[in-house]
Steps between C-alpha positions, in 0.01 A plus 500: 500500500203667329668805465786308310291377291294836381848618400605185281154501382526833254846457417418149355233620344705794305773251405232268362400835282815584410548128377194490334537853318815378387384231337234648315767728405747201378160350338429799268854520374501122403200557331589781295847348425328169355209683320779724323751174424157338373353778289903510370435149348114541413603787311798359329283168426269727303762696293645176438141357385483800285770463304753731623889390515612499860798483419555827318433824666147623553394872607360408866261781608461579918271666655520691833254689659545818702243746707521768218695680204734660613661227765484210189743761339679522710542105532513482110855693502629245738354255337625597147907553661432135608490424062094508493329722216197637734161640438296674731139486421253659710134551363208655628307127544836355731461504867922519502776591248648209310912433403536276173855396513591308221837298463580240228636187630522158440236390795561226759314461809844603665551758352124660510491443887841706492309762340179469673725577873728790360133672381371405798756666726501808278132565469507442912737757521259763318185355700376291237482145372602235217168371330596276249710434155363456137642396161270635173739393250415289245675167331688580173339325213768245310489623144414205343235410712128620487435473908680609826680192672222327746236588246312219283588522135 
């Protein structure tokens, strides 16, 4: 009997493991899914708040982050056949080299978590990673007015 139960013993103890890795694993997927969906609406909140038009098309910048030069290159040419203009930068002060790949669309959280998992897979695919998306463009002032919509006359 005892030496039934030192054999059960480790093999429960490596399923538990392999449960609990999984898990963890499951975990930190969920959270990066939410935190993405979430910074999608954050983000869209704020060019809202700022007066941009949501629903006209906006030049969406992405950046991706890869382990030097000459791989983010690489990634910006499949990037830029998958209808991104790319960028690389890679100065003296960055630990990594940076894509910028811009596309103008008009921005739903659908449609920026589409984006978010195709950049994903292809800066996995050249050992690097999606960081996160920006919009710098500015409202259009109306012509007869003095201020930018949102802003107090």
């Amino acid at each position: 009997m005892a030496r039934y139960a030192s054999r059960i013993m480790p093999t429960s103890l490596i399923l538990v493991l392999l449960i609990l890795i999984a898990l963890a694993a499951v975990g930190t997927w969920l959270t990066r899914t939410a935190t993405g969906v979430l910074a999608d609406v954050e983000g869209l909140e704020d060019l809202s708040e700022r007066g941009l038009d949501l629903s006209q098309p906006l030049a969406f910048n992405f950046h991706l982050h890869f382990a030097n030069r000459e791989v983010a290159l690489q990634a910006a040419e499949a990037i830029a056949s998958a209808g991104f203009q790319t960028q690389v930068s890679a100065g003296e002060n960055l630990a990594h080299a940076i894509v910028c790949a811009t596309k103008r669309l008009i921005a739903t959280t659908t449609e920026l978590s589409a984006l978010r998992k195709q950049l994903s897979e292809l800066a996995r695919r050249f050992g690097g990673e999606y960081s996160h998306w920006y919009c710098d463009e500015q409202p259009v002032r109306p012509a007869d007015s003095q201020s930018f919509p949102g802003e107090p006359m």
